[in-house]
N, C-alpha and C positions, 0 to 999 in steps of 0.2 A: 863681900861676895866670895863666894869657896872655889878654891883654881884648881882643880883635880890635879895639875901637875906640878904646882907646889907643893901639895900636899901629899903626892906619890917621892916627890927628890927630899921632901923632908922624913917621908917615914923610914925612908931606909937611914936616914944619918941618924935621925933623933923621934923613937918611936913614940918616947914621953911626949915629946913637940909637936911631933904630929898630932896627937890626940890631944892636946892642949886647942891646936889651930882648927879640929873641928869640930870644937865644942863652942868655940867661938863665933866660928861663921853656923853655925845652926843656933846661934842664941839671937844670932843678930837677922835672921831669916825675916820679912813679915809675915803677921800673921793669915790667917785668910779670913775673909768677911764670912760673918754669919749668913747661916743660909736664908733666903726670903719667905719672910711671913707665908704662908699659905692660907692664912683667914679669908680675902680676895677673892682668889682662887675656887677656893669651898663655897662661897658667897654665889662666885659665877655657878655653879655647876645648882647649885641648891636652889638659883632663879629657873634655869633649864627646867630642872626636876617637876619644878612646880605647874611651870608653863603643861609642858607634856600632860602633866594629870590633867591639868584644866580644859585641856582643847577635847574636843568631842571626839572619838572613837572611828577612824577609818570603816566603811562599812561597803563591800562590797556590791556595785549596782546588776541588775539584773534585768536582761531584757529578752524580746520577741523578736521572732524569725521578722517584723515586718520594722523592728527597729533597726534590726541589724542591716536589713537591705537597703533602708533607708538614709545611709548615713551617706557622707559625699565621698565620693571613689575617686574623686582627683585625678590631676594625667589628662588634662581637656587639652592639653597645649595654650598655646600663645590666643590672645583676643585678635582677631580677625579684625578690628576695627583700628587698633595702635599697631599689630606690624606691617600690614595691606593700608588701610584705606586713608590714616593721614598721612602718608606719604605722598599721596597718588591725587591727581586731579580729579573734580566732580565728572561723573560719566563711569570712571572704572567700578570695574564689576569683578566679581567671584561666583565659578558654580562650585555649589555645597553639594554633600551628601551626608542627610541628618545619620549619625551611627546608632544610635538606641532612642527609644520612647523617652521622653520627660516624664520623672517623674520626682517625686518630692521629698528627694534627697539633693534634684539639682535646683533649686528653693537656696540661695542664701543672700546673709545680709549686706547691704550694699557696704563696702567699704570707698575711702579715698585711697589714693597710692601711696598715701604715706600709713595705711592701714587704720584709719580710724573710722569708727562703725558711723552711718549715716542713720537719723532719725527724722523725722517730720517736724517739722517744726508747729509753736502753741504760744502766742503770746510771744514770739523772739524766742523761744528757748528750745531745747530739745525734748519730742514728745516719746519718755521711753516708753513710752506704752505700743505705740506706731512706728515700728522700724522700717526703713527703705530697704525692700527688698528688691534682687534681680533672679532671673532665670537663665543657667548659665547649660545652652545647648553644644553637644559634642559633636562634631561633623568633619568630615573628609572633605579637604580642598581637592578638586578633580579638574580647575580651570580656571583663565583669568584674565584680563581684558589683553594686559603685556606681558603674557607669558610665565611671570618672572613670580609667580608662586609655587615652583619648584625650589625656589631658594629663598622665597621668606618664611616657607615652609617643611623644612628637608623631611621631614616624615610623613607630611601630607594632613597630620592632624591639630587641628585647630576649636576655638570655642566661639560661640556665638553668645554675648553675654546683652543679654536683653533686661530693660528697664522698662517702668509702665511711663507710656509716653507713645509720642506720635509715629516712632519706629515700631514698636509692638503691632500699633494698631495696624500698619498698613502688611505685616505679616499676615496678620488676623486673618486682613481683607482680603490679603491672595491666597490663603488657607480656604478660606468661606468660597471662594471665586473657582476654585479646584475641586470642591466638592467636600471638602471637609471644615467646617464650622467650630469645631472645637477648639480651635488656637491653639492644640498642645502640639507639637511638632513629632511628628511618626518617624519612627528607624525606617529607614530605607528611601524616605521622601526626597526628593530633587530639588533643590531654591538655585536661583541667581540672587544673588543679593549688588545692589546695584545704589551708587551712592549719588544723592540727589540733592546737595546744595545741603543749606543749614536755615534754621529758622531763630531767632531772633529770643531769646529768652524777655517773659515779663517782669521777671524780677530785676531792678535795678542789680550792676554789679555782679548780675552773673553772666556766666560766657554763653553763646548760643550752643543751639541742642543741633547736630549733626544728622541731618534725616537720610534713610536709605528706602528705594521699592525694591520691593521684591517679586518673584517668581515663584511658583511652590507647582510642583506636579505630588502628587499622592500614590503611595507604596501600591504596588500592585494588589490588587483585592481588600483594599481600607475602604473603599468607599461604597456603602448600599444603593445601589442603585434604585432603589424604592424611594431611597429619602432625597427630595430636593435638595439641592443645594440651595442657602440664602442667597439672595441677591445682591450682587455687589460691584462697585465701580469700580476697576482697576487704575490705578493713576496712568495717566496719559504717557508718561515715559517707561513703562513698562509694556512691551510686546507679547504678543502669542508666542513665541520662539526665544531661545538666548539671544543675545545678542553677540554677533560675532564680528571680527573681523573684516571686513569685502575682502572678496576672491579676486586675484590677480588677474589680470586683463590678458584675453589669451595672446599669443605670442604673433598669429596666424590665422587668417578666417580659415574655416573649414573649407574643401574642395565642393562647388556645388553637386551635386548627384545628376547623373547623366540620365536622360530621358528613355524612358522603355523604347526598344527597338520596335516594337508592336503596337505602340500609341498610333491610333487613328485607323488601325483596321478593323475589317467586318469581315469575319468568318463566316465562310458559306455556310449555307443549308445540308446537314448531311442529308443524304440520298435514304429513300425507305427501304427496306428489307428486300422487297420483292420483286425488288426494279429487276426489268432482263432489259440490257442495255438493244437497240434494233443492229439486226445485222448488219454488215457491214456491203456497201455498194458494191455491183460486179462487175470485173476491171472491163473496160471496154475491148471488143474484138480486134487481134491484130491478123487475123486469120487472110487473104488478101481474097482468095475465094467466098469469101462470106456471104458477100454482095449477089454473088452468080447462082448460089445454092438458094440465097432467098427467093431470086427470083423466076428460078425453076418451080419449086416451091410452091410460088405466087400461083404458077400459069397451071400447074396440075389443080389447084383446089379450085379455079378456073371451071378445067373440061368435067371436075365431078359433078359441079354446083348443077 
């Protein structure tokens, strides 16, 4: 190995020696390995090359003002049924306020939670032909049975993700029941959604389906008043009104109201226009001669007669 400072204290005594000593630690250096094949290499790059030729040609897609509208606009918030309603015992409710019209960009495919696409099934297996769809409605939480959907919902907005099932239906039926038959849910519409026990799944092994009634009032001026409305039953646990609260018991009865001062009288007869009321009596005579005067009086109309 070469010592720079042996080699510095020997060139100055023996310049010959020094250059003897480092021809010798550079003879004795190792060499350095040849550099690696690149055949490999070239190999890699030369399969890429190929691949690239082979795959089809990127081509840019093109569409319509009514694709583009159509697509999902996301931003629904939280499902209304996992942060509200399984926490919360059967009876609690929420009033909605639908934000925009359904329309069929809010159409998608059902997943699980672990993000796997749901299909119908055919023989046991999956029918990709038949994918399970839901309809995933955008609404404003405006109320709720314990107050506390200010903070399962801090911006107020939330999604109502509906499946075809025994929940859809009884939407329907309070749509139909409101004057609107069409099942699509209108921007500006009113619901209570209000959750109503669970029903019992037929399928061996699966969990029961969770049912909710509902309320649905209609956007002002949606509804034709020409057209009937279908006729429809409303479930028994659903009322004409929200359901609210009871109002607190007053503190205090009211003071009773005291009785007209005037109860039980009869106002006279007013008097007619014309009336001249009779004179008034002439005071009697205090005069003490009155009596003497009369009866001179007397005795004159006497000697005339």
């Amino acid at each position: 190995m070469f010592d720079p400072n042996a080699y510095a204290a020997l060139a100055a005594i023996d310049p010959a020696a020094a250059a003897q000593y480092l021809a010798s630690t550079t003879a004795a250096a190792p060499t350095p390995p040849p550099p690696a094949p690149v055949q490999a290499q070239a190999q890699g790059f030369a399969q890429a090359a190929a691949q690239a030729q082979s795959a089809p040609p990127q081509i840019a897609a093109r569409g319509t003002l009514e694709d583009f509208f159509n697509q999902p606009s996301g931003g629904g918030g939280p499902s209304v049924t996992s942060k509200f309603f399984n926490e919360r015992p059967q009876g609690s409710w929420l009033q909605l306020t639908v934000l925009a019209d359904v329309t069929h960009a809010d159409v998608q495919h059902q997943k699980t939670p672990q993000g796997v696409l749901q299909y119908f099934k055919k023989n046991g297996q999956d029918d990709l032909t038949r994918p399970k769809l839901v309809l995933v409605v955008k609404v404003q939480v405006t109320g709720s049975s314990d107050g506390t959907h200010t903070t399962a919902f801090p911006d107020g907005i939330a999604s109502l993700w509906l499946k075809k099932g025994p929940v859809t239906d009884n939407l329907v039926r309070a749509m139909a029941a409101a004057g609107d038959p069409s099942g699509y849910p209108k921007g500006g519409a009113q619901m209570v959604m209000i959750s109503a026990g669970s029903q019992p799944s037929r399928t061996v092994g699966y969990s029961a389906t969770k049912l909710y009634d509902f309320q649905y009032a209609c956007p002002a001026g949606s509804v034709d008043p020409t057209v009937p409305a279908e006729s429809a039953t409303v479930p028994s646990a659903v009322t004409t009104t929200p359901p609210v609260p009871p109002a607190p018991a007053p503190t205090s009865a009211p003071a009773p109201v005291p009785a007209s001062p005037t109860a039980g009288l009869t106002v006279p007869p007013v008097p007619e226009a014309n009336f001249t009321p009779p004179p008034p009596p002439a005071p009697e005579a205090t005069d003490p001669k009155a009596a003497e005067r009369a009866a001179l009086l007397a005795k004159l109309q006497g000697l005339n007669a």
